[in-house]
Every structure is written in C-alpha cells, then in structure tokens.
ZADO-1210 file (C-alpha; in nm, 4 decimals, padded with zeros to 6 digits):
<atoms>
<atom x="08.9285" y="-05.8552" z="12.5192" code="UNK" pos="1"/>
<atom x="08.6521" y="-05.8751" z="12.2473" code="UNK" pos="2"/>
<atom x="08.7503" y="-06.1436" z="11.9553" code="UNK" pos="3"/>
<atom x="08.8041" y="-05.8620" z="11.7379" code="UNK" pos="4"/>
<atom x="09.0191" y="-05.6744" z="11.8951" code="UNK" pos="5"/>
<atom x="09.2519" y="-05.9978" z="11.7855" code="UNK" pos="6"/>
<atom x="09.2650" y="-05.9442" z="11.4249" code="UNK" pos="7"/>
<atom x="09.3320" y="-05.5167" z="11.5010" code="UNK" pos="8"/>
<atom x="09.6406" y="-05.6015" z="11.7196" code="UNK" pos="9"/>
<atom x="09.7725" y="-05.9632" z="11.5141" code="UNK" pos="10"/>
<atom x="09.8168" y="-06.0955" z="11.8232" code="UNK" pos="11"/>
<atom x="09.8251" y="-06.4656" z="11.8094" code="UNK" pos="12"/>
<atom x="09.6579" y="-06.6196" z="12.1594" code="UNK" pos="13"/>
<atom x="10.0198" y="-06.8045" z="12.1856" code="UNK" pos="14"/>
<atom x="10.1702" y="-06.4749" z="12.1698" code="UNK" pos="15"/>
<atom x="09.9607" y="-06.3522" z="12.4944" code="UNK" pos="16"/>
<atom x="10.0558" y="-06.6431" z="12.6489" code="UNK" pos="17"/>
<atom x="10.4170" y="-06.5921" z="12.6118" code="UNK" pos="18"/>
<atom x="10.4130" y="-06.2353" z="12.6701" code="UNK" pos="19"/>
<atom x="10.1914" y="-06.3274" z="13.0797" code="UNK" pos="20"/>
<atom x="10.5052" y="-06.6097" z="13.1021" code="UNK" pos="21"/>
<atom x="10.7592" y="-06.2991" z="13.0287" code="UNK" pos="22"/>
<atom x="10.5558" y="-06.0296" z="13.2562" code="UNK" pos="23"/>
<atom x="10.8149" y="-05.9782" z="13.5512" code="UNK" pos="24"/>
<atom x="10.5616" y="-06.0428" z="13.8298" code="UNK" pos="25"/>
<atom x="10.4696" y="-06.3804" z="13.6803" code="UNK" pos="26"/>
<atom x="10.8323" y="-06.5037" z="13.5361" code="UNK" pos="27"/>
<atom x="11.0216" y="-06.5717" z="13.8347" code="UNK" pos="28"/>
<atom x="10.7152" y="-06.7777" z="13.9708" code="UNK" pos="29"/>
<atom x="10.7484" y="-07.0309" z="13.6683" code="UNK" pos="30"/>
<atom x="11.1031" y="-07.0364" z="13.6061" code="UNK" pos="31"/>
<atom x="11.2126" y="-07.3836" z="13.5025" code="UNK" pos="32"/>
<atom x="10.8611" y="-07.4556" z="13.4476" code="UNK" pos="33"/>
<atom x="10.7376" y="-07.6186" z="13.0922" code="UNK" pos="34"/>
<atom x="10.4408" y="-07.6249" z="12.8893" code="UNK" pos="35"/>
<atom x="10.3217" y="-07.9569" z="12.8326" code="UNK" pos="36"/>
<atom x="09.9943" y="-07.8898" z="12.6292" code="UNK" pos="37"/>
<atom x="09.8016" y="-07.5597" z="12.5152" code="UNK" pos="38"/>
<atom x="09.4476" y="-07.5356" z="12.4613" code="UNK" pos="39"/>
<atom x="09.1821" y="-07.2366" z="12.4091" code="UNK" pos="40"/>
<atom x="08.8489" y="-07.2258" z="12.3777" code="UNK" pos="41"/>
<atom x="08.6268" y="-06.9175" z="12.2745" code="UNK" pos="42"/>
<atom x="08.3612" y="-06.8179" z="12.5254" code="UNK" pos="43"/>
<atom x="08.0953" y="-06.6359" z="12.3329" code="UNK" pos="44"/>
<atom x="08.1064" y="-06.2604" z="12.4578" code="UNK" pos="45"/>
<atom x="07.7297" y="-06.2207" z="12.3305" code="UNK" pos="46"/>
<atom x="07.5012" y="-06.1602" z="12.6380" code="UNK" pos="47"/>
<atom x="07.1389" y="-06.0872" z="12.6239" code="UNK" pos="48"/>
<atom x="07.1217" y="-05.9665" z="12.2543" code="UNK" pos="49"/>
<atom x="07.3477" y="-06.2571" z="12.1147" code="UNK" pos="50"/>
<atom x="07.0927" y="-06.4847" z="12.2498" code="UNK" pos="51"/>
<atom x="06.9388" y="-06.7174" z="12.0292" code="UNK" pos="52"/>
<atom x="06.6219" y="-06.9061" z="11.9928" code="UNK" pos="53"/>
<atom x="06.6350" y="-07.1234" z="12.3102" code="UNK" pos="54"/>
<atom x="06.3781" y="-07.3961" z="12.2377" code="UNK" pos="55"/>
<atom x="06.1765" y="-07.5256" z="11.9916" code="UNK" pos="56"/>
<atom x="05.9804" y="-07.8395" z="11.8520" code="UNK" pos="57"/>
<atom x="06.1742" y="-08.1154" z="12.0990" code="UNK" pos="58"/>
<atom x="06.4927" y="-07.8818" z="12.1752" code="UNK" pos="59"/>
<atom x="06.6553" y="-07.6650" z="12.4354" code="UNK" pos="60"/>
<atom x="06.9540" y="-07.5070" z="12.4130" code="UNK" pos="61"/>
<atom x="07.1826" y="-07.4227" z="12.7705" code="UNK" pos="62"/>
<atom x="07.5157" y="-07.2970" z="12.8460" code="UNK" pos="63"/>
<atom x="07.7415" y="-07.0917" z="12.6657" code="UNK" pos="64"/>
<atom x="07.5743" y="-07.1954" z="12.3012" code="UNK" pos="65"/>
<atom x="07.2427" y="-07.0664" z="12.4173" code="UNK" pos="66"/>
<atom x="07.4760" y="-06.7305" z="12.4717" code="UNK" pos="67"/>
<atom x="07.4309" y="-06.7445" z="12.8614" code="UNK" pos="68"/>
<atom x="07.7501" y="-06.5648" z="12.9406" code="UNK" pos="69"/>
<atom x="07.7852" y="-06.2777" z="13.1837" code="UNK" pos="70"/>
<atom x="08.1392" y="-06.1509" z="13.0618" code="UNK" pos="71"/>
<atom x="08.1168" y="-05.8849" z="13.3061" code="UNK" pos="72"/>
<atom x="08.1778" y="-06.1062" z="13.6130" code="UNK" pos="73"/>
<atom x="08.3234" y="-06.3376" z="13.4134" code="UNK" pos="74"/>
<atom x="08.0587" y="-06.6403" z="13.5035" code="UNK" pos="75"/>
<atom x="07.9672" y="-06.8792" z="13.2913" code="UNK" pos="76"/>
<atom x="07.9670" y="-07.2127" z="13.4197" code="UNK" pos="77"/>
<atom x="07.6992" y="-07.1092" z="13.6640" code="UNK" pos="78"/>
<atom x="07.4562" y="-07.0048" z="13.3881" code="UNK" pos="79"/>
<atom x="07.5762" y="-07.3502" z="13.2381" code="UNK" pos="80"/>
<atom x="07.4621" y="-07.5263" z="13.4772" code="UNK" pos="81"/>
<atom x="07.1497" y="-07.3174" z="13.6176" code="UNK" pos="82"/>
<atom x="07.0111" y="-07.3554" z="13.2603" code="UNK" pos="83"/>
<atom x="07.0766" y="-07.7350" z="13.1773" code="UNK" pos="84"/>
<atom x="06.8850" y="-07.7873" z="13.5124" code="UNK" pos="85"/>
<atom x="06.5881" y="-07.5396" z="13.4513" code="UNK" pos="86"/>
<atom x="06.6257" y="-07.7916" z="13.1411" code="UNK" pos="87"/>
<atom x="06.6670" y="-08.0866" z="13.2955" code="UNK" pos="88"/>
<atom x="06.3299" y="-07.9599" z="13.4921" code="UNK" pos="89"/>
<atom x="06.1717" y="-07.8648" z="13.2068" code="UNK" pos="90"/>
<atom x="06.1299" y="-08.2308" z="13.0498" code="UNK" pos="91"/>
<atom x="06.0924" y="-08.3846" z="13.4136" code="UNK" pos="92"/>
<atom x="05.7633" y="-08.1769" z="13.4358" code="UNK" pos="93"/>
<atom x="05.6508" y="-08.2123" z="13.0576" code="UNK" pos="94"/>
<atom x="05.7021" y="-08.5972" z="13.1026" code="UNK" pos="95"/>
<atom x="05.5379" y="-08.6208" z="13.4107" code="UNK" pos="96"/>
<atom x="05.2167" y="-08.4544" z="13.2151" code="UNK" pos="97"/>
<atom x="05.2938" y="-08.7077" z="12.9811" code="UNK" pos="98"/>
<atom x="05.2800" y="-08.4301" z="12.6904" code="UNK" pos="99"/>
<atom x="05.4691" y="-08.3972" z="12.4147" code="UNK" pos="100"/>
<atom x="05.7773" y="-08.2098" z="12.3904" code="UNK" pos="101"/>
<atom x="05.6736" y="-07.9480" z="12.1478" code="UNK" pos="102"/>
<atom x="05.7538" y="-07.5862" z="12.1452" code="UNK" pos="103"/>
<atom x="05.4539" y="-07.4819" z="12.3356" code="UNK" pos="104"/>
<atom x="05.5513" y="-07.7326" z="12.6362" code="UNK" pos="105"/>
<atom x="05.8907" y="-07.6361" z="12.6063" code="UNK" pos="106"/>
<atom x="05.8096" y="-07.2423" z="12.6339" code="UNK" pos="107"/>
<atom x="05.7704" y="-07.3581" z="13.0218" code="UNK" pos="108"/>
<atom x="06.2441" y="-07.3391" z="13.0037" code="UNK" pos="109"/>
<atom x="06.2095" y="-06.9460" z="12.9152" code="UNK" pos="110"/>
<atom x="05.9635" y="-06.9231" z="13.1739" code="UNK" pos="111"/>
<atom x="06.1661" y="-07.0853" z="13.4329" code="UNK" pos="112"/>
<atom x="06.4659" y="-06.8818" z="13.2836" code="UNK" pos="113"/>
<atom x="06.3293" y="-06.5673" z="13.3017" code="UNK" pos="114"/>
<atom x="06.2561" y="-06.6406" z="13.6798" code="UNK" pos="115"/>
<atom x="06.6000" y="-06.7275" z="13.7642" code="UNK" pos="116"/>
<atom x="06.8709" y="-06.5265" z="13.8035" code="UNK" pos="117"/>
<atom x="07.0004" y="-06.6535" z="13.4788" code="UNK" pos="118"/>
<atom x="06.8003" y="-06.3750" z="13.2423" code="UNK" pos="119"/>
<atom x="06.7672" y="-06.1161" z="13.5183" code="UNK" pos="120"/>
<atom x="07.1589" y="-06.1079" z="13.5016" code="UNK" pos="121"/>
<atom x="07.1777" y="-06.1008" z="13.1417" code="UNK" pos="122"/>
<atom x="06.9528" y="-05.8689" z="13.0749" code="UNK" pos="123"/>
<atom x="07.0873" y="-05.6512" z="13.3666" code="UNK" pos="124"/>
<atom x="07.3980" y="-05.6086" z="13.1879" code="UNK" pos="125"/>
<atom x="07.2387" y="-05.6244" z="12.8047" code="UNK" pos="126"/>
<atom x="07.3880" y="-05.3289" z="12.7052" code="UNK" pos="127"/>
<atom x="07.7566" y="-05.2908" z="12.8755" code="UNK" pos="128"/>
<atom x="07.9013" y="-05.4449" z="12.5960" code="UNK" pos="129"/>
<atom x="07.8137" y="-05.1249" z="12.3505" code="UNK" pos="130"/>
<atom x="07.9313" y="-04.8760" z="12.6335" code="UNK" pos="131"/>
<atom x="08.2418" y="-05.1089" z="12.6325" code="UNK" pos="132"/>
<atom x="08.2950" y="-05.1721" z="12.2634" code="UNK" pos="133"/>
<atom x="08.2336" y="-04.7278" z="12.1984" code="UNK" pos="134"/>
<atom x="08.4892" y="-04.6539" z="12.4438" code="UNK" pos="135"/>
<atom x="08.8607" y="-04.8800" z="12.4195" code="UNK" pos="136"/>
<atom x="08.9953" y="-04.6733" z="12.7386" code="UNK" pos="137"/>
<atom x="08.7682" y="-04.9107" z="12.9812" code="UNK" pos="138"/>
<atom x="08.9717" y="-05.2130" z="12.8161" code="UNK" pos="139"/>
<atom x="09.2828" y="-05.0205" z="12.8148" code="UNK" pos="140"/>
<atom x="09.3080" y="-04.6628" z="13.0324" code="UNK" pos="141"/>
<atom x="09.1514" y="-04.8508" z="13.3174" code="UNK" pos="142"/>
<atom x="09.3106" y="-05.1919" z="13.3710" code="UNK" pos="143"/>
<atom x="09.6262" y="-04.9920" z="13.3222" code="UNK" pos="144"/>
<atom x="09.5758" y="-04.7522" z="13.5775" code="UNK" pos="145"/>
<atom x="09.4503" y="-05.0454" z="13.8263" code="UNK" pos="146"/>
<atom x="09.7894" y="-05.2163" z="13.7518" code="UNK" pos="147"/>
<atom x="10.0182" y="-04.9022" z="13.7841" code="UNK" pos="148"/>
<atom x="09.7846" y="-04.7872" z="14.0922" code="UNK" pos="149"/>
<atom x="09.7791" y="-05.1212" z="14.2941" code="UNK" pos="150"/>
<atom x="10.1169" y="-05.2261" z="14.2506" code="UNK" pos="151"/>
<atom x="10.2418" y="-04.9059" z="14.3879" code="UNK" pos="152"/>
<atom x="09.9983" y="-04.9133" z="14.6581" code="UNK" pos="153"/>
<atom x="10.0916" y="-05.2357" z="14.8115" code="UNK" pos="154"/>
<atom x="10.4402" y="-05.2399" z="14.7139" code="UNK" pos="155"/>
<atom x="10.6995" y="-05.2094" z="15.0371" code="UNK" pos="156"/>
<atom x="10.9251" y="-04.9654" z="14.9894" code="UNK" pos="157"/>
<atom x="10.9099" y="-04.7637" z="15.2878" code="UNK" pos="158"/>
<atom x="10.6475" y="-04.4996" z="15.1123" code="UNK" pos="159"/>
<atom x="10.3648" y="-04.3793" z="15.3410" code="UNK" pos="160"/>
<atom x="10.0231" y="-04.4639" z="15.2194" code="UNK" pos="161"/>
<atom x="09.8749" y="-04.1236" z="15.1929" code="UNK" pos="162"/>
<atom x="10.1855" y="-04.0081" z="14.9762" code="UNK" pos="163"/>
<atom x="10.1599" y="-04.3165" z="14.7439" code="UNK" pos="164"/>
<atom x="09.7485" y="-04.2370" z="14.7348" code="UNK" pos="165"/>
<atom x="09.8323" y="-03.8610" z="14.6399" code="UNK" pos="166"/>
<atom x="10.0700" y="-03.9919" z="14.3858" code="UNK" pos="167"/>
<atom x="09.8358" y="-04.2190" z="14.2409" code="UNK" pos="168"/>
<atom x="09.5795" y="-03.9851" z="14.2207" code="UNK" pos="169"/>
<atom x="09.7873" y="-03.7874" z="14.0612" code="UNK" pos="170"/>
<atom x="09.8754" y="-04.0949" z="13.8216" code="UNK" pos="171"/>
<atom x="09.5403" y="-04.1277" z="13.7539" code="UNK" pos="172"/>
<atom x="09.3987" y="-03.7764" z="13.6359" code="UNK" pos="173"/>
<atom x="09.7008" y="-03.7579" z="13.4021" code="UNK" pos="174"/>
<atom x="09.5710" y="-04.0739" z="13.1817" code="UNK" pos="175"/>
<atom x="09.1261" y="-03.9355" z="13.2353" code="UNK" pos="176"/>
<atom x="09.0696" y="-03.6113" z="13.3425" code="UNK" pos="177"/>
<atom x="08.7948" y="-03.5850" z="13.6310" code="UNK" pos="178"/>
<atom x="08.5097" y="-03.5276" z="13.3622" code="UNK" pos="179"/>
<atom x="08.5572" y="-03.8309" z="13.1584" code="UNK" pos="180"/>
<atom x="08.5704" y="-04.0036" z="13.4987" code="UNK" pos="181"/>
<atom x="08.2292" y="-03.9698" z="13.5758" code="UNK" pos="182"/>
<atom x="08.0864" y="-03.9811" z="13.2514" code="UNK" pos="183"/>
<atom x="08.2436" y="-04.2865" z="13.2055" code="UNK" pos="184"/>
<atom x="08.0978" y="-04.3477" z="13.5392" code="UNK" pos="185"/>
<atom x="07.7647" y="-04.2500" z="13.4239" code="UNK" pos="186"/>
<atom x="07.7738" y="-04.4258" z="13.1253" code="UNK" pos="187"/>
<atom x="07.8615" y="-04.7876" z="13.2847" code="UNK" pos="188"/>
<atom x="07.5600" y="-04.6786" z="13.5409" code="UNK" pos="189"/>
<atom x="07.3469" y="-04.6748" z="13.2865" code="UNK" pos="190"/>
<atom x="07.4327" y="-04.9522" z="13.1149" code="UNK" pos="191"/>
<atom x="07.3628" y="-05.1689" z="13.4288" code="UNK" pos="192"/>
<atom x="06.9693" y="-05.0359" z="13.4880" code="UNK" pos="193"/>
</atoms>
C-alpha cells in the first residue's frame, strides 16, 4: 500500500495490525498470544525516479535512503547491502590510488552501480509504480481475487479441482472482465521493458 493511500482510508498502522490479528485464518494461530512491543518503519516506495544524488564531494549514499528499493519483489536489504559494498569498494580502490575522495573519484559507486544488478533492477521496474498508482484495482481487484481464488482452490471440502477452477474463473471475470485483463496485462508488460 502506497503511504498515501493511509491518510484516504484513516487507517492507523495499529489498526491494520489489529484487523491481520482478527482475520480468521490468522486468529486462531495467536490465540492467547500478546504483544509485547510494536514498531514500524517506512520503507521508501520511490524506485528509480525517487532516487537521489548518490555521491558527492566525500559522500555516498546506500540502502533504502539512497531510494534503492524494489517494492515490486519486495527486496530491499539486498540492494542495502549490494550498494554499501559497491561503497565499501568504492573508497578501498580510491584509497589504494591514494586520491582524494572527491566527486569525480567517487563517480567510480554509480559506475559500479549501474553494473550491478542494483540499477538494472530499478530501472527495470522505473515506471510500475505510475501503472500501479493510475489503476487502485491492482492493489485491490487483484489481491482480492488471489485471496478468494486460492483459498477456495486449496481448501478440502470434497470439491473437484476442475469445478472449483470453473468456479473461480467464473469468480474472477465477475470482478475484471476479459478486456481489462489483458490490458492490465499489457500495461504491467510495459511497465517492466
């Protein structure tokens, strides 16, 4: 869920906590169970466009605060961690010269960046967020119809797969017609070239 989408629904965070604890599937699993601390902490959605400067006159920036966050596949500690040591090489090799670290040493971290999978990921996926943010159903229509569609598929209740597949076909082209299907389709193809 984008930040934003926060304020629209005046959802607290506690409040989505609560209502996961009170989801049937996920209730009887922590029944007696007690919270002994909450935390949260904001992961930048931002991507390739968010990005900021990365270096300058004797600085680097990595992880998440250099916007290195592929919210598509949820990762983020591997770009963390990629970057601080494409970093970490960076000032190994600019020592080594025994150069100063000035932006035009430092240049050599977006090089090494932009060789790594770190920004050939990001900018793979650069603009999936607009398709996303233009169109609520993928956050909404679709996770709903996965839920509805796999719990019913892999529930045992004595119903034959290819009637429960029929059925959730069926499920499915009530909430998107067959159209809007595969231009949404299209669309998120797009937005991954």
């Amino acid at each position: 869920m984008f930040i934003g989408r926060f304020k629209e629904r005046e959802n607290p965070p506690f409040e989505l906590l609560e209502s996961l604890k009170n989801h049937p599937a996920v209730k009887p699993l922590i029944v007696g169970g007690e919270v002994k601390e909450y935390s949260a902490h904001l992961i930048p959605e931002g991507g390739y466009h968010a990005m900021p400067q990365i270096y300058g006159e004797g600085w680097m920036i990595v992880g998440d605060a250099a916007m290195f966050v592929n919210s598509i596949h949820r990762e983020g500690s591997n770009l963390a961690m990629e970057s601080g040591r494409l970093a970490a090489e960076t000032v190994i090799e600019i020592k080594k010269k025994k150069e100063r670290f000035n932006k035009e040493n430092l240049a050599l971290y977006k090089e090494k960046l932009e060789k790594s999978f770190v920004l050939k990921d990001l900018r793979k996926y650069k603009n999936f967020h607009a398709v996303i943010g233009k169109n609520r159903h993928f956050l909404t229509t679709y996770p709903e119809i996965m839920n509805v569609s796999l719990f019913s598929l892999l529930k045992v209740d004595g119903v034959d797969k290819r009637t429960k597949e029929k059925e959730t076909i069926k499920n499915i082209l009530k909430r998107r017609s067959v159209s809007g299907i595969l231009q949404d389709a299209i669309q998120l193809w797009r937005a991954t070239r």
